[in-house]
C-alpha positions as CSV (number, residue, x, y, z in Angstrom):
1,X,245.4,-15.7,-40.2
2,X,249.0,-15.3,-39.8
3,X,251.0,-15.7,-37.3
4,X,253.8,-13.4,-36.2
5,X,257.0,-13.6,-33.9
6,X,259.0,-10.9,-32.7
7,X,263.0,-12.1,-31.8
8,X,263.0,-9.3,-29.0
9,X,259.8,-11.5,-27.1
10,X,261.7,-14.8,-26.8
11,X,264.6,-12.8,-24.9
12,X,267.2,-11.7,-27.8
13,X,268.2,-7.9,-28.3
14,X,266.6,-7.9,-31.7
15,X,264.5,-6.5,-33.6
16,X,263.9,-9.6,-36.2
17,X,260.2,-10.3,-37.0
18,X,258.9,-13.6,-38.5
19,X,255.9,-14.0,-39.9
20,X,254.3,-17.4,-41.6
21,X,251.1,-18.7,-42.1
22,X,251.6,-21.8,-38.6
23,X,253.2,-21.9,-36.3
24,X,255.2,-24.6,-37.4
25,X,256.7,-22.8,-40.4
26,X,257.6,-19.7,-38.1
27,X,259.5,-22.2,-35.5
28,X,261.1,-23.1,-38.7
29,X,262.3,-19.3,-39.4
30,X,263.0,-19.0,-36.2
31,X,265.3,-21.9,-35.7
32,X,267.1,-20.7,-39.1
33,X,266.7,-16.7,-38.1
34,X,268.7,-18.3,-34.5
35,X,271.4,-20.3,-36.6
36,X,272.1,-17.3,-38.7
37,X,272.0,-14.5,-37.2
38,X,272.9,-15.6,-33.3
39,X,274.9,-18.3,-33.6
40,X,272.8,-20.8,-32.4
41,X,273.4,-24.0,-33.9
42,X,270.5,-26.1,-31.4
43,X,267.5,-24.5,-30.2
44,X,267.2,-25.0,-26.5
45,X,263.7,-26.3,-25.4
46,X,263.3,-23.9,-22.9
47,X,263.8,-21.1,-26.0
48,X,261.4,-23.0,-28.2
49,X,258.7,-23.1,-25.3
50,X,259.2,-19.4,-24.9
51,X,259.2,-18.7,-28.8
52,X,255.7,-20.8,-29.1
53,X,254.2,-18.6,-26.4
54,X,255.4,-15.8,-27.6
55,X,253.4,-16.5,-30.9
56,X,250.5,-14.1,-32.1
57,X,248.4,-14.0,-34.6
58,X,248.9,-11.3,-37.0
59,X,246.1,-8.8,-37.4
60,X,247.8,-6.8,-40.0
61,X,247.8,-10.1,-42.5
């Protein structure tokens, strides 16, 4: 099952999805999605804790 990760759970004012088939490969996104679009050259761990919580798997895929 996939997993899924909506920007706007881990605290960002954004409507970015990820999806990927582990969670390591949407951390991955995520961390590029962060670099990209928000300017965020280092992931705090605190963001990465709350992004791997925030985690579901996708029922739609």
């Amino acid at each position: 099952m996939a997993k899924v990760l909506r920007c706007r759970d881990v605290g960002f004012d954004c409507e970015a999805v990820v999806q990927a088939d582990s969670q390591d490969e949407v951390l991955a996104q995520v961390a590029a999605h962060a670099r990209e679009v928000h300017g965020v050259e280092e992931v705090p761990e605190e963001v990465v804790e709350r992004a791997i919580r925030a985690i579901r798997d996708d029922s739609q895929g």
